[in-house]
N, CA, C and O atoms as CSV, one atom per row, in Angstrom:
chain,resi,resn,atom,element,x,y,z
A,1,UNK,N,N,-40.786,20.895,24.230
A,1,UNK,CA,C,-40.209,20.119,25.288
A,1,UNK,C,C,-39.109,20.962,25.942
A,1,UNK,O,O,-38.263,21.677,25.404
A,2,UNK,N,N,-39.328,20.704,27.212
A,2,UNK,CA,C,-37.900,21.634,28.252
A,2,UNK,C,C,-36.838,20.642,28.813
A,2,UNK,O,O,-37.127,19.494,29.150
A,3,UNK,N,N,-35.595,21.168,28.887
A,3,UNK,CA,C,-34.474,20.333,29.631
A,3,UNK,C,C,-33.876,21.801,30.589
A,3,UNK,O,O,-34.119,23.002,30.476
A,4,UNK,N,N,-33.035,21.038,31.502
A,4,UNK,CA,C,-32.497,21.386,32.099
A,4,UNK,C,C,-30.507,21.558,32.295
A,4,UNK,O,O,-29.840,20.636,32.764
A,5,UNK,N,N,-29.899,22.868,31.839
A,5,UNK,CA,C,-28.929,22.482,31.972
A,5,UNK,C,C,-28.069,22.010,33.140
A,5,UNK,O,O,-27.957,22.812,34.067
A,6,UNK,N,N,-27.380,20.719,33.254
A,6,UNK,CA,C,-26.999,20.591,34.023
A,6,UNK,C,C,-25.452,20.328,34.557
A,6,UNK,O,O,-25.161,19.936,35.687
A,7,UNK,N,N,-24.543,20.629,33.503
A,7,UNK,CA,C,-23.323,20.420,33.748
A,7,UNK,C,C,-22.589,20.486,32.132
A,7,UNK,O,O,-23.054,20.056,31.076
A,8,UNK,N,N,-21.501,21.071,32.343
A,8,UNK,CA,C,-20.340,20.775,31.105
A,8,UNK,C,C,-19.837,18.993,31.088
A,8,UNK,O,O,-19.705,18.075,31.898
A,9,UNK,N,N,-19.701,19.199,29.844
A,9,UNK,CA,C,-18.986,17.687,29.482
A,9,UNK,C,C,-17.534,17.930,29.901
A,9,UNK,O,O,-16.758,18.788,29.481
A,10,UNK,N,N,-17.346,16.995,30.809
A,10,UNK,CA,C,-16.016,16.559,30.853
A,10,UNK,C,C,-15.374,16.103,31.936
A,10,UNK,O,O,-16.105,15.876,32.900
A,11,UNK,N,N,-13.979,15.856,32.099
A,11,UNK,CA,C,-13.111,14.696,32.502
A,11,UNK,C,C,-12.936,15.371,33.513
A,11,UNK,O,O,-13.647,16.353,33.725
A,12,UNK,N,N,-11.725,14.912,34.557
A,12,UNK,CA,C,-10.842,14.565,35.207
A,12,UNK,C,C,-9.885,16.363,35.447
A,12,UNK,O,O,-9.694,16.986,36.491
A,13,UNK,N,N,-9.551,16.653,34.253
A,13,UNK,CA,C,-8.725,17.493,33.939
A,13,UNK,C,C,-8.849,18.411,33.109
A,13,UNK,O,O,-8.136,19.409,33.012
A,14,UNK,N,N,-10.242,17.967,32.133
A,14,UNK,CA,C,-10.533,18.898,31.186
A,14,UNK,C,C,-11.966,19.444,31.185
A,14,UNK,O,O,-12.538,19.252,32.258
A,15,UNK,N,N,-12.559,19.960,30.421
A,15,UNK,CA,C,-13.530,20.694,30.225
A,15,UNK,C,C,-14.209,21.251,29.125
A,15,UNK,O,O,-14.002,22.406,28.751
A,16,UNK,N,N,-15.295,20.212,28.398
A,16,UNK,CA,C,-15.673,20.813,27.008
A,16,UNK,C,C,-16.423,22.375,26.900
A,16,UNK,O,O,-17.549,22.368,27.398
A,17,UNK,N,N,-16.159,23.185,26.556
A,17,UNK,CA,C,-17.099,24.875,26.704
A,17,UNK,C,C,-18.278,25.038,26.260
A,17,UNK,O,O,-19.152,25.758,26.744
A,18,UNK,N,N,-18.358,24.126,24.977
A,18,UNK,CA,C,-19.604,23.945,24.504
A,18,UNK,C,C,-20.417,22.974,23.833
A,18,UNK,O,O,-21.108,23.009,22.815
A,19,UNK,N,N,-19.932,21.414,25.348
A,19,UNK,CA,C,-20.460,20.472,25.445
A,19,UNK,C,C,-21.429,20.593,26.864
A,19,UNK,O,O,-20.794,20.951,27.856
A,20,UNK,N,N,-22.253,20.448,26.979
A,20,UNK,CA,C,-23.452,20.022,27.828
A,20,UNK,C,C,-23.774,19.012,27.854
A,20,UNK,O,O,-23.660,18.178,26.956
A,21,UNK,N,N,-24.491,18.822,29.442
A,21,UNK,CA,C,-25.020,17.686,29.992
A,21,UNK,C,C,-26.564,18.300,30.282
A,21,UNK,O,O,-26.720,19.147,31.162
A,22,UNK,N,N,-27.815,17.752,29.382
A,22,UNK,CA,C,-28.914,18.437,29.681
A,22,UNK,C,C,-30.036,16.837,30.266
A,22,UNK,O,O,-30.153,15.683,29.852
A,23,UNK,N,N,-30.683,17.685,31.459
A,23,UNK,CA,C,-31.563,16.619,31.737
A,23,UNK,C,C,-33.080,17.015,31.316
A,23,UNK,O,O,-33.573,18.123,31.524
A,24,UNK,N,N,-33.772,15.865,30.654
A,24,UNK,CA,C,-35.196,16.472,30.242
A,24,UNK,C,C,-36.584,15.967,31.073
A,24,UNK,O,O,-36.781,14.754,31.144
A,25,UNK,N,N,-37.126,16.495,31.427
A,25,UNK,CA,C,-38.621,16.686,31.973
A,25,UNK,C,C,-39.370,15.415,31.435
A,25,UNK,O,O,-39.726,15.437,30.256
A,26,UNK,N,N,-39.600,14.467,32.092
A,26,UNK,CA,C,-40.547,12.839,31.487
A,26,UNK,C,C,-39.732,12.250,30.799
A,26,UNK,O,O,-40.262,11.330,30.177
A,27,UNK,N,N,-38.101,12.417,30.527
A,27,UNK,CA,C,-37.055,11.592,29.883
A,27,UNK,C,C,-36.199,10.885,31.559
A,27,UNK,O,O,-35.544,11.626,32.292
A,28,UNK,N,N,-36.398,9.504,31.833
A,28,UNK,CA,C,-36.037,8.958,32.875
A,28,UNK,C,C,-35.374,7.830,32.195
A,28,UNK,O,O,-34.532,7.338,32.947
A,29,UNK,N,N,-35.452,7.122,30.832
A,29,UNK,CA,C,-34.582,5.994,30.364
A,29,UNK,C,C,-33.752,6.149,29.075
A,29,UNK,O,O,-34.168,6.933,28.222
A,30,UNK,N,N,-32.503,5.400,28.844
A,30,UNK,CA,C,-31.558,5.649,27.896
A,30,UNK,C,C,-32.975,5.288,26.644
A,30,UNK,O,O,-32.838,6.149,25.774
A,31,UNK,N,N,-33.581,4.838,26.463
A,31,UNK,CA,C,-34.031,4.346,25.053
A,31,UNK,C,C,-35.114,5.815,24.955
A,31,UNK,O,O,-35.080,6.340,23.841
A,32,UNK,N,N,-35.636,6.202,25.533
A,32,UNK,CA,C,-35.991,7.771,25.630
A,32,UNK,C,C,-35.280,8.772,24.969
A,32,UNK,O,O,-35.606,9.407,23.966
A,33,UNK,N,N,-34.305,8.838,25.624
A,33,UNK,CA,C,-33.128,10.393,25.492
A,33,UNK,C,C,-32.763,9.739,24.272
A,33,UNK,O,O,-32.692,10.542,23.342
A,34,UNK,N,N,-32.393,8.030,23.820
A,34,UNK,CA,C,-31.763,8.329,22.251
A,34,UNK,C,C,-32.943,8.447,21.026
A,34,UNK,O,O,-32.575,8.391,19.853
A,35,UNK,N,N,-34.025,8.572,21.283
A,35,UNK,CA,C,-35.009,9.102,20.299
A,35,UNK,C,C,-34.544,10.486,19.874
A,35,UNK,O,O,-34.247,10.725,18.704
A,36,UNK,N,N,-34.477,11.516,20.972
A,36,UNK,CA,C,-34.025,12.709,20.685
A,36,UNK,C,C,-32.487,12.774,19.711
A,36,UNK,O,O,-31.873,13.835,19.827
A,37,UNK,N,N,-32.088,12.092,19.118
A,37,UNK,CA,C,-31.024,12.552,18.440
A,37,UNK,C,C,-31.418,13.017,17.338
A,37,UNK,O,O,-32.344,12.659,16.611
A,38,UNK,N,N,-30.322,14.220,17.194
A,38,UNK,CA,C,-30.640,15.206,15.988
A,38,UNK,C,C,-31.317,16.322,16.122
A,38,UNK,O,O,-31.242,17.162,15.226
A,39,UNK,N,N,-32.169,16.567,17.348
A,39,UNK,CA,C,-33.271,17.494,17.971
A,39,UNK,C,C,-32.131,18.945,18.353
A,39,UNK,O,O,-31.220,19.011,19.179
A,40,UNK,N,N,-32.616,19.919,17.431
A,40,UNK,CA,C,-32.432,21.202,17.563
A,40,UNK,C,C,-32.625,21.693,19.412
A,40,UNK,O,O,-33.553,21.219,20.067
A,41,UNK,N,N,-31.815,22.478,19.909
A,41,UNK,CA,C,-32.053,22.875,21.272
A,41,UNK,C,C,-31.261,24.009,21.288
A,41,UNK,O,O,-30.068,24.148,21.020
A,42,UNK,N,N,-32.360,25.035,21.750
A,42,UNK,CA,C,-32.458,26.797,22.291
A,42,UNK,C,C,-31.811,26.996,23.306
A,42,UNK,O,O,-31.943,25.885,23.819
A,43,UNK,N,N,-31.287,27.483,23.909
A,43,UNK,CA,C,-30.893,28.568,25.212
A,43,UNK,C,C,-30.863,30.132,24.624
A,43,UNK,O,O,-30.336,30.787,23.725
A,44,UNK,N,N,-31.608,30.254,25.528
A,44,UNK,CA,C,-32.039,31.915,25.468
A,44,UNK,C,C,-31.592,32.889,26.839
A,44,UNK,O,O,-31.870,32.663,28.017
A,45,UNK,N,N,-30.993,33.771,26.404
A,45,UNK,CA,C,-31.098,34.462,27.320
A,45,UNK,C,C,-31.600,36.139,27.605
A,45,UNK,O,O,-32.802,36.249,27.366
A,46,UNK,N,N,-31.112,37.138,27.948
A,46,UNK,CA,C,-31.518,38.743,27.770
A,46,UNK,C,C,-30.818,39.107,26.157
A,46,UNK,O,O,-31.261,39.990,25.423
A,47,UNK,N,N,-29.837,38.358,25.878
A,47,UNK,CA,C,-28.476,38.992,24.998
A,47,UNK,C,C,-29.023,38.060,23.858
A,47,UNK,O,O,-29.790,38.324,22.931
A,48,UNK,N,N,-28.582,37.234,24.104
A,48,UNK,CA,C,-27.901,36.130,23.139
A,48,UNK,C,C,-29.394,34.932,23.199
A,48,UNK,O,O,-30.383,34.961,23.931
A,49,UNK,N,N,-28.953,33.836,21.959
A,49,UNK,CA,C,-29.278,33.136,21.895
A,49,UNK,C,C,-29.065,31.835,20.998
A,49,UNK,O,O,-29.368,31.702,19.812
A,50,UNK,N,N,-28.478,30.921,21.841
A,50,UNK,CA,C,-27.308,30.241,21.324
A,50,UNK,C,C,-27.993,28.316,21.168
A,50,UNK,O,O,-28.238,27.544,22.095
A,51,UNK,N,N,-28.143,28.037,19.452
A,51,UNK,CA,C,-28.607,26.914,19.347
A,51,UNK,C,C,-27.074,25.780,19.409
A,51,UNK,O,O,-25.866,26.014,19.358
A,52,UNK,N,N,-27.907,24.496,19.542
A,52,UNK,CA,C,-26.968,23.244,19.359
A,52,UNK,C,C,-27.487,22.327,19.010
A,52,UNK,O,O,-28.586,22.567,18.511
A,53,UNK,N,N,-27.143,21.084,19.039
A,53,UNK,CA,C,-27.980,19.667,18.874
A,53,UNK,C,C,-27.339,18.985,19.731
A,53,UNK,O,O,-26.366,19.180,20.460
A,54,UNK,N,N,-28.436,17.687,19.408
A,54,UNK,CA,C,-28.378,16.603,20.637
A,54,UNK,C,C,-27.662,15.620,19.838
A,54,UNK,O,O,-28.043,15.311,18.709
A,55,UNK,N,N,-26.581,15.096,20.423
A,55,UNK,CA,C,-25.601,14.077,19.835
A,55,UNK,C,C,-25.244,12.854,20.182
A,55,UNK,O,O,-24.616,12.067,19.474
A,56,UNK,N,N,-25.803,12.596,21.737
A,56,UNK,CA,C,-26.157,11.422,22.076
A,56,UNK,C,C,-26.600,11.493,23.239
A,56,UNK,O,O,-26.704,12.565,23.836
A,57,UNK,N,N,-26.973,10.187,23.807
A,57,UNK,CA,C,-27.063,9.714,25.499
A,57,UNK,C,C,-26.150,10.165,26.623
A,57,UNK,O,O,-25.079,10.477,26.103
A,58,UNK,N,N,-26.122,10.269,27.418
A,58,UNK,CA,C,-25.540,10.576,28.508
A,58,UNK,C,C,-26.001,9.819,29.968
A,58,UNK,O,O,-26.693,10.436,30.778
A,59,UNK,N,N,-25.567,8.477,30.211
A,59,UNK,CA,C,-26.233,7.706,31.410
A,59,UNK,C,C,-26.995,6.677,30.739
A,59,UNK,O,O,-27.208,6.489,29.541
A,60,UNK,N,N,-27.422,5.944,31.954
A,60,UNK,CA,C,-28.760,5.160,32.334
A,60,UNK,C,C,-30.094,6.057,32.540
A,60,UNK,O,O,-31.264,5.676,32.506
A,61,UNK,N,N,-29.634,7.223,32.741
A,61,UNK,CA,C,-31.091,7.812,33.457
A,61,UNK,C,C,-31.999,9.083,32.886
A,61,UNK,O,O,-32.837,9.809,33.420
A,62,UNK,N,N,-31.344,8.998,31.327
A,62,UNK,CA,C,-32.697,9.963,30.479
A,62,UNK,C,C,-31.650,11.234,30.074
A,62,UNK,O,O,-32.035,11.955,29.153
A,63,UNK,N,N,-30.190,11.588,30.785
A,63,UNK,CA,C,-29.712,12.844,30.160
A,63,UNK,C,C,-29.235,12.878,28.796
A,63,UNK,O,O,-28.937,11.726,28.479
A,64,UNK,N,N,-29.041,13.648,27.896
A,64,UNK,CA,C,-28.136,13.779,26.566
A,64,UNK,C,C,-27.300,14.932,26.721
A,64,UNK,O,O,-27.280,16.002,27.331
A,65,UNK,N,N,-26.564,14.209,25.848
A,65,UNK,CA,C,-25.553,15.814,25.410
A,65,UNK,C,C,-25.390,16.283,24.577
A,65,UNK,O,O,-25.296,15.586,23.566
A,66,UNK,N,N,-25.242,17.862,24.446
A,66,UNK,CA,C,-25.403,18.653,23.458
A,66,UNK,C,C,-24.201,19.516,23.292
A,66,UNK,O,O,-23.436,19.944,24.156
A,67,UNK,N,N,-24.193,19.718,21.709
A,67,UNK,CA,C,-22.973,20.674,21.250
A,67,UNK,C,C,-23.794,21.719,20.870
A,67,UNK,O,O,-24.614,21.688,19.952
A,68,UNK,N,N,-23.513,22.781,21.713
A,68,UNK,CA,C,-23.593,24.331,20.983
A,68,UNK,C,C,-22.978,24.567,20.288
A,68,UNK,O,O,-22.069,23.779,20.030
A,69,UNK,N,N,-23.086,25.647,19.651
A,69,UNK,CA,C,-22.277,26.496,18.415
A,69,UNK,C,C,-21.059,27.170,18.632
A,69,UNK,O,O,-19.999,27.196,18.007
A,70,UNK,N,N,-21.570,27.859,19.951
A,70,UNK,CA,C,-20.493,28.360,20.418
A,70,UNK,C,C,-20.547,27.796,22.556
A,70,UNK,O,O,-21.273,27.019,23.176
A,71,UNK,N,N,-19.529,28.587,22.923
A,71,UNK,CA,C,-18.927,28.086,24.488
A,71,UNK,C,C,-20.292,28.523,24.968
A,71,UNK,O,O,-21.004,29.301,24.333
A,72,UNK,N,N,-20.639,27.937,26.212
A,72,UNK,CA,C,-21.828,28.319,26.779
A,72,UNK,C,C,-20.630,28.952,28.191
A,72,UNK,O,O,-19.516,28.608,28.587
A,73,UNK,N,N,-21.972,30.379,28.711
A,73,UNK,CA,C,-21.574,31.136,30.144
A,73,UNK,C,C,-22.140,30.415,30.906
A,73,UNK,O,O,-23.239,29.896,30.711
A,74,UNK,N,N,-21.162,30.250,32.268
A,74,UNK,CA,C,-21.377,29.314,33.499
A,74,UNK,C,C,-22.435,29.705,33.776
A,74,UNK,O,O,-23.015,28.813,34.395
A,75,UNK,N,N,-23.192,30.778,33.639
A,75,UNK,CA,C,-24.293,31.132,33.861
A,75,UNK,C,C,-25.589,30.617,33.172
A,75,UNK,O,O,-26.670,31.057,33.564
A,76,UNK,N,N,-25.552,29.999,32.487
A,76,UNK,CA,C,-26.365,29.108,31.740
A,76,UNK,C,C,-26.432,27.747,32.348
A,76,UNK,O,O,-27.230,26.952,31.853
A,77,UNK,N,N,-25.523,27.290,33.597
A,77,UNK,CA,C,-25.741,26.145,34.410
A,77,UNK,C,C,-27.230,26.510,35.325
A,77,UNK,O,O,-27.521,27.566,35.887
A,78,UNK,N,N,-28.020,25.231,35.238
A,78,UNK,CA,C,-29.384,25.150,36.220
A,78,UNK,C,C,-30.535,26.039,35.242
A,78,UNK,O,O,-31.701,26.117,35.629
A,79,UNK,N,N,-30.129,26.640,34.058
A,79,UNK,CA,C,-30.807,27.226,33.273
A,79,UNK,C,C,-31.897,26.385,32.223
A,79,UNK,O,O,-31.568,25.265,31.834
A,80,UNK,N,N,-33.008,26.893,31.856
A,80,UNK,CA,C,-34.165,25.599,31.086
A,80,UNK,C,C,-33.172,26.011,29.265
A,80,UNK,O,O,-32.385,26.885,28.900
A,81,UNK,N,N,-33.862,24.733,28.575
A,81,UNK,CA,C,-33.219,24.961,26.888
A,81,UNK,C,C,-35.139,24.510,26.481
A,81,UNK,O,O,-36.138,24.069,27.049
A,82,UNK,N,N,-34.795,24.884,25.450
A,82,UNK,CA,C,-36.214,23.969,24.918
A,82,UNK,C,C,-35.787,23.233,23.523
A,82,UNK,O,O,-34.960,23.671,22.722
A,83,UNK,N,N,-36.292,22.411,23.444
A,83,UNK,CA,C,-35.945,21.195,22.287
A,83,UNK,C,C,-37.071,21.204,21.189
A,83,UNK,O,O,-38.161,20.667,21.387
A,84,UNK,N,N,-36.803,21.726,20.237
A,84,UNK,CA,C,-37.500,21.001,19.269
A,84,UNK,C,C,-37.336,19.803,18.495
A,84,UNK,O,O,-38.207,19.460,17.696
């Protein structure tokens, strides 16, 4: 399964580094995206390759969010993850 990264977690003023907002491909409802909890998720890139998990819902409309291991590069925004 593929998602899409689509944004850092966070507020007003702050900014989690290696919290994500990922949207997934045929995931459109909250009772969807919270099946996926616990689901291992990849980002790959030339260098690196940096796992996390899925820790909960995010919305009405199918996103979750994920903690990496470590800070994700802004460059990893609009980038695919794959979920096992």
């Amino acid at each position: 399964m593929e998602g899409v990264i689509v944004n850092f977690r966070g507020g007003v003023h702050t900014q989690k580094g290696n919290h994500m907002i990922v949207k997934i491909d045929g995931v459109d409802k909250r009772e969807d995206a919270v099946k996926l909890l616990g689901k291992k998720v990849v980002w790959k890139s030339v260098k690196k390759e940096i796992t996390g998990e899925v820790k909960s819902a995010h919305g009405n409309k199918g996103a979750i969010r994920v903690i990496f291991e470590t800070g994700m590069p802004g460059q990893s925004l609009s980038k695919k993850v794959s979920i096992q």
